[in-house]
N, C-alpha and C positions, 0 to 999 in steps of 0.2 A: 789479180794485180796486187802489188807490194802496196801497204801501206808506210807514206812517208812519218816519220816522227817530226811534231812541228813542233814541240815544247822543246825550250831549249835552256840549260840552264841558266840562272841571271851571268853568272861570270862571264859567258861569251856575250851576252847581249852588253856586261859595261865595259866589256874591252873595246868594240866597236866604236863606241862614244867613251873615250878616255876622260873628258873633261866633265863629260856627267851633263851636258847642255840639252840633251833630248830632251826629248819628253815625256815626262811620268808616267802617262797611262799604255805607251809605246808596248810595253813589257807584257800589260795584262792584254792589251788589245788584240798580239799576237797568239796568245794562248786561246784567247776566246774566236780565232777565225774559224769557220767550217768550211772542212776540207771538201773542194767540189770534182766530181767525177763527170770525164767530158767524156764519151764513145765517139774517140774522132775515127772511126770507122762509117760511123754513120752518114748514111746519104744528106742528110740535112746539114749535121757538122759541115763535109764537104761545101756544098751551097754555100753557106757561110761565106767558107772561108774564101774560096772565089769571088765572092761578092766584094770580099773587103779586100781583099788583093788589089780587083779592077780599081774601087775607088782610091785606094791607095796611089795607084800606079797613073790613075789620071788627075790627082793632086801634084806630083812631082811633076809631070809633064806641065801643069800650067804655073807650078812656079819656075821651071825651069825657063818657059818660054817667059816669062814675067822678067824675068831677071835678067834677058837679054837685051 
């Protein structure tokens, strides 16, 4: 698998925020993230992601039914 580059250099991070109103530590926080590796192949992954599907999907139904 490719590894993405997260270090970005600061120019593009203050073009973003042109006015400069972020936030200080925005910058270093990004740098210090760890990159995480998910094997969505895996049987578990799957489960998961099922799991939060269904909940998802019967969240919308009860606000849909709510709001009628």
């Amino acid at each position: 698998m490719s590894e993405l580059n997260t270090k970005t250099p600061p120019a593009t991070n203050q073009a973003s925020d042109p006015e400069g109103k972020g936030k200080p530590g925005s910058i270093k926080k990004a740098e210090e993230e760890e990159e995480i590796d998910i094997d969505l192949t895996a049987p578990e992954t799957e489960k998961a992601a099922l799991a939060i599907q269904g909940k998802f999907r019967r969240f919308q139904k009860r606000k849909k039914d709510s709001s009628s």
